[in-house]
VOGU-3710 file (C-alpha; in Angstrom, 3 decimals, decimal comma):
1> xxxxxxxxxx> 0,000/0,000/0,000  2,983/2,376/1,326  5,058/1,614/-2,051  1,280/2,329/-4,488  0,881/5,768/-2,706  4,748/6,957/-3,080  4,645/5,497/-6,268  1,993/7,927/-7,520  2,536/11,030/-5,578  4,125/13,158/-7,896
11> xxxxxxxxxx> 0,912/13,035/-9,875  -1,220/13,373/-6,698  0,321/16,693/-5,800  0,249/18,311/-9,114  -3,481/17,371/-9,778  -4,169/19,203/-6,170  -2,235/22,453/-6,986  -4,131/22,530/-10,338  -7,492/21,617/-8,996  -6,560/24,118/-6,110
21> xxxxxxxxxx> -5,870/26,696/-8,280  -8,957/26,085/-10,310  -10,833/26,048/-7,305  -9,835/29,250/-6,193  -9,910/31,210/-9,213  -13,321/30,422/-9,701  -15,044/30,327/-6,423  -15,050/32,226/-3,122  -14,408/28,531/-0,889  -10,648/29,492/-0,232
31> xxxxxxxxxx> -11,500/32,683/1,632  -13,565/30,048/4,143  -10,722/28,063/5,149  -9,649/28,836/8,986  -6,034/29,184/9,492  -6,251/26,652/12,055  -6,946/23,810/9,717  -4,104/24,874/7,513  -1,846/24,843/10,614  -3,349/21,335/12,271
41> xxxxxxxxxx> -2,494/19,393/8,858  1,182/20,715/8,754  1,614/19,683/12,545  0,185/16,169/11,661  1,997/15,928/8,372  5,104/17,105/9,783  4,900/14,485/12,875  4,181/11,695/10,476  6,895/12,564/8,538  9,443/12,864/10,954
51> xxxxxxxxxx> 7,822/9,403/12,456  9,742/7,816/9,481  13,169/9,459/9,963  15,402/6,991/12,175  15,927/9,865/14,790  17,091/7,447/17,244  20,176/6,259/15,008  22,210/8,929/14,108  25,572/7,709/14,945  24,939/4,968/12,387
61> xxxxxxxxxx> 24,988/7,622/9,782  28,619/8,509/9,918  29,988/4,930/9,224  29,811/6,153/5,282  32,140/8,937/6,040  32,812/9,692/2,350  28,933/9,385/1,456  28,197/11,721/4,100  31,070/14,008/3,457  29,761/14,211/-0,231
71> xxxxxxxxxx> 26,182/14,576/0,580  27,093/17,433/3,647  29,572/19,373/1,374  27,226/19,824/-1,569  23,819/20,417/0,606  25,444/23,035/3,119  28,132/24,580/1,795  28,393/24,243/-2,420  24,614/24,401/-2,763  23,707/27,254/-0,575
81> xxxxxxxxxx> 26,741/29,289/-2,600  25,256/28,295/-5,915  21,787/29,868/-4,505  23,764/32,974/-3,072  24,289/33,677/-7,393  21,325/32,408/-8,076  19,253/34,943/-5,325  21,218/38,403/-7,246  19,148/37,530/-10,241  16,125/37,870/-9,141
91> xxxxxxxxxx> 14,086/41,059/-9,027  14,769/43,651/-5,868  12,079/41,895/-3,504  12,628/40,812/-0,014  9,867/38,517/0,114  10,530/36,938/-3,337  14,331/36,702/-2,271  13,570/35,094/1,234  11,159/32,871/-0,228  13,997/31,495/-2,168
101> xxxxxxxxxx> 16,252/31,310/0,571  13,478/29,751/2,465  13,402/26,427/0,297  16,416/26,401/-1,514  18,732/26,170/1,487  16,795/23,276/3,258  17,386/19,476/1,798  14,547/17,432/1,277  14,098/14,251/3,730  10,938/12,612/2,138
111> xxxxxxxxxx> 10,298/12,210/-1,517  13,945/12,417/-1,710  14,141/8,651/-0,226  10,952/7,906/-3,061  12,861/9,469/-6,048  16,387/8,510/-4,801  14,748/4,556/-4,986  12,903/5,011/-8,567  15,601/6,331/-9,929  18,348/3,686/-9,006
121> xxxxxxxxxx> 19,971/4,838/-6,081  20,979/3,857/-2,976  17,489/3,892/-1,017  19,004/2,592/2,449  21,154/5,038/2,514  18,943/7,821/1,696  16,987/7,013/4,943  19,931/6,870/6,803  20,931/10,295/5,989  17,764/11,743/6,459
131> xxxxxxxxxx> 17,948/12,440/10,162  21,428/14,032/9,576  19,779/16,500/6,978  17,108/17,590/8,999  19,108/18,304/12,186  21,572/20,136/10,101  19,610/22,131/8,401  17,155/22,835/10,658  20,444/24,360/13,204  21,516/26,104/9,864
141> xxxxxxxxxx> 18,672/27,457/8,665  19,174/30,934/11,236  22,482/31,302/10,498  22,298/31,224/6,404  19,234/33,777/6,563  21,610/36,260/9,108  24,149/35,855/6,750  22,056/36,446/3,140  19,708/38,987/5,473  22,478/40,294/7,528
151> xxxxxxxxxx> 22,795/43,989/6,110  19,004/44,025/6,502  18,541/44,946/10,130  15,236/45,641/10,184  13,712/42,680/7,742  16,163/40,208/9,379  14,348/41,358/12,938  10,888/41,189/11,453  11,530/38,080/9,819  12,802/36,246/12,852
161> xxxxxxxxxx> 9,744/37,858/15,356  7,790/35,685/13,144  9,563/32,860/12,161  10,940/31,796/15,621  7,004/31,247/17,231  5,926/29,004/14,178  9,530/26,661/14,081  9,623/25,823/17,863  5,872/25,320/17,038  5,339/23,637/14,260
171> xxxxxxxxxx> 8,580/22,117/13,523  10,289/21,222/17,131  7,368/19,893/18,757  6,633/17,286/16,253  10,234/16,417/15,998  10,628/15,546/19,965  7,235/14,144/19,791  8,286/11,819/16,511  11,753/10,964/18,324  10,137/10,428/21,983
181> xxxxxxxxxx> 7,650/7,939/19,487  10,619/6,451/17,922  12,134/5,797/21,559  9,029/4,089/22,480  8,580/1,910/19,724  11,619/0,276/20,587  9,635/-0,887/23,131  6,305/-1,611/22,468  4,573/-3,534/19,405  1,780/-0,952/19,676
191> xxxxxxxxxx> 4,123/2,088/18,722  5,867/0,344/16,061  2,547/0,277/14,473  1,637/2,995/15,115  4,644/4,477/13,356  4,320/1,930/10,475  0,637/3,033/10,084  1,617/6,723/10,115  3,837/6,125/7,267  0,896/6,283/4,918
201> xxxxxxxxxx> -0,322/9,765/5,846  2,708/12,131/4,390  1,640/11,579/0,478  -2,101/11,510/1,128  -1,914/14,629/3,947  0,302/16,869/1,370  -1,645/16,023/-1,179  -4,186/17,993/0,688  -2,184/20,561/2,141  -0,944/21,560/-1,379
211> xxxxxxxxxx> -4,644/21,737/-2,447  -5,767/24,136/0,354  -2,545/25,799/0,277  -3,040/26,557/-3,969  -7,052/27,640/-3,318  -6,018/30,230/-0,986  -3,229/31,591/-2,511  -4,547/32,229/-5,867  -5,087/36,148/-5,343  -1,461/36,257/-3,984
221> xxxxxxxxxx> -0,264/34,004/-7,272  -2,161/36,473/-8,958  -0,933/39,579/-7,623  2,949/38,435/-7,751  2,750/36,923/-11,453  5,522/39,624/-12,622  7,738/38,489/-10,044  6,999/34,689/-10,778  8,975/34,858/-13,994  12,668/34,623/-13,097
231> xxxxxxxxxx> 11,963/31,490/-11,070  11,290/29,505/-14,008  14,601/30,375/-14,795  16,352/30,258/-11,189  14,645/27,052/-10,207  15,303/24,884/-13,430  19,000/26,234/-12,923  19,150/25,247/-9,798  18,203/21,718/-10,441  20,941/21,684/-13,261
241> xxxxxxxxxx> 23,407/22,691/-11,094  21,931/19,958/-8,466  22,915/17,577/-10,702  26,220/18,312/-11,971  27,933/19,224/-8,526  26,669/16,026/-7,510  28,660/14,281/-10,442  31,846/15,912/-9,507  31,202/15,244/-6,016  30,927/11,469/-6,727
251> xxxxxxxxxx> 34,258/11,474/-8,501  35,938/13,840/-5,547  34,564/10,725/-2,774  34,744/8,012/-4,921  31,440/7,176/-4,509  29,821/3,626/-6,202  27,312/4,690/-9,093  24,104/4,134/-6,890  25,654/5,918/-3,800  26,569/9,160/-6,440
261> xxxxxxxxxx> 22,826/8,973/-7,331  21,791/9,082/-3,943  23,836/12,756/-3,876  22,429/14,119/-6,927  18,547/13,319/-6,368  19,525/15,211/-2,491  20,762/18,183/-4,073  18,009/18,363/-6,734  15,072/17,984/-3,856  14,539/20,597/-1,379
271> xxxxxxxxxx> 12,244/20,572/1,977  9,496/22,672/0,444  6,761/21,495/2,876  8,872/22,265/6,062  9,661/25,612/5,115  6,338/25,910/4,071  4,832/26,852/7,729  7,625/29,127/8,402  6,912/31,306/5,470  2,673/31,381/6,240
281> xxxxxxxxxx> 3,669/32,597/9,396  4,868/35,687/7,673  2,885/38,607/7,276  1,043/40,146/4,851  3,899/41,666/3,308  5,617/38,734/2,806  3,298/37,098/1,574  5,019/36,185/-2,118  7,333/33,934/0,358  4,707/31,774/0,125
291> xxxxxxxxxx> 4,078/31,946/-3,900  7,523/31,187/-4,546  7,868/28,050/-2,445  4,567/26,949/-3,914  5,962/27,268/-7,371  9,426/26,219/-6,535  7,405/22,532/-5,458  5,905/22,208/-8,953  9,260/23,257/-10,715  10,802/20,608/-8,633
301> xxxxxxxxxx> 8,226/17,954/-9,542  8,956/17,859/-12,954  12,688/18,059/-12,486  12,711/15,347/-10,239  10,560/13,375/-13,593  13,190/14,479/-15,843  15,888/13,611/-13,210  13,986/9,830/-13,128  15,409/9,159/-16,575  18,379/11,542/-16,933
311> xxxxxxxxx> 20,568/10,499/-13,949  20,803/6,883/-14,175  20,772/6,745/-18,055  22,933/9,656/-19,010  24,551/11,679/-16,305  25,532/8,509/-13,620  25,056/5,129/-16,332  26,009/1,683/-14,673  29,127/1,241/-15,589
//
């Protein structure tokens, strides 16, 4: 059943942001949506998620030291420079440039594992890494905005008022809850299914998120189209880049062909849905934050299709 659903999902969330979009443009049923249930389904989906990252075995991780040394050099420190050049073209707009910031510089730890299997990677390892990516990024994450944002004073101050509230709520809390459930289950039958069951509500749950989160953005989408432009040239070249410093890093490790895989489909996918909370948290004015990682989501989708075929029979072929 788990395997049908993240078999599908790329297809599942790009019918709801259409259908969402469609909804929204033509009737007033977004404008009815409480905040509240916007902000229960990210707590749940987040939870869930983080249910199925092995929290409670990091040092396991590090064994690979070259695998992780490839995958931690390109995600936080040759990745976030490529966006640096990437952010100065864009238009002069904070909330279009932080929105960037926002989901470029955090690694994806879910459909990466689903896209790093289908397209003939290293799966296991791919899980293993995943609680390594989230901890990292998540302690990143402040630092990389003071450091884009830094000459900003004032939006740096406004940004974090905001921010800060929504990650220690929405973010931290279902991370000790999802490791405290993790502990448990290493105990008790009843836990382990529990987390086994809750690894069927991600796909279906952000499925639905993206759907309410595309019917109630569509004035925003509407009002920011100008702006929306240059990301369907910054995102695509992102995901180029994705891929080809994840070729060179698998020759600099000397990483098996599967393992080098596993590198390039973590660059290309980026943690859209964590972010995601962080930037509705924003105001008003900032609003465009949300736009961008929105579109940035469906850019990524059809990379990651192209990347299905590309990267195992062109850019990283068996050998």
């Amino acid at each position: 059943m788990r395997e049908m659903i993240e078999r599908h999902q790329v297809w599942a969330y790009l019918i709801a942001v259409v259908l969402g979009l469609v909804v929204g443009w033509t009737s007033s049923l977004g404008d009815r949506v409480p905040d509240g249930v916007i902000w229960a389904l990210l707590g749940v989906l987040l939870y869930a998620t983080f249910t199925q990252t092995p929290l409670t075995h990091l040092s396991d991780v590090f064994r690979d030291r070259r695998f992780m040394g490839a995958l931690l050099t390109g995600n936080f420190l040759i990745m976030p420079a490529i966006t640096a050049l990437l952010v100065l073209a864009l238009p002069d707009n904070d909330a279009l440039k932080l929105g960037v910031l926002l989901v470029l510089l955090m690694p994806c730890t879910d459909w990466f594992v689903t896209f790093t299997h289908l397209g003939k990677g290293d799966s296991t390892r791919a899980i293993a890494a995943t609680p390594v990516l989230l901890i990292a990024q998540l302690a990143l994450l402040p630092l990389y905005l003071w450091f884009f944002l830094g000459n900003q004073f004032d939006v740096n101050l406004e940004i974090g008022r905001h921010l800060l509230p929504a990650f220690a709520g929405l973010i931290i809390v279902p991370l000790i809850l999802a490791f405290r459930t993790e502990k448990w289950a290493e105990k008790s039958e009843k836990a382990t299914g529990l987390i086994r069951s809750m690894g069927l509500m991600p796909a279906p749950l952000l499925t639905v998120v993206l759907f309410i989160i595309s019917m109630t953005q569509v004035s925003q989408i509407d009002s920011t189209g100008a702006l929306i432009w240059p990301l369907m040239i910054v995102f695509p070249a992102y995901l180029l880049a994705a891929a080809l410093v994840g070729k060179v890093l698998r020759r600099v490790y000397r990483l098996p062909v599967a393992t080098g895989r596993t590198v390039i489909f973590s660059l290309g996918t980026r943690n859209s849905f964590v972010v995601l909370p962080l930037a509705l948290s924003l105001p008003e004015a900032w609003a465009a934050a949300v736009v961008v990682i929105v579109v940035q989501s469906l850019v990524e989708l059809f990379g990651m299709m192209f990347y299905l075929r590309w990267v195992p029979d062109r850019l990283l072929p068996n050998i």
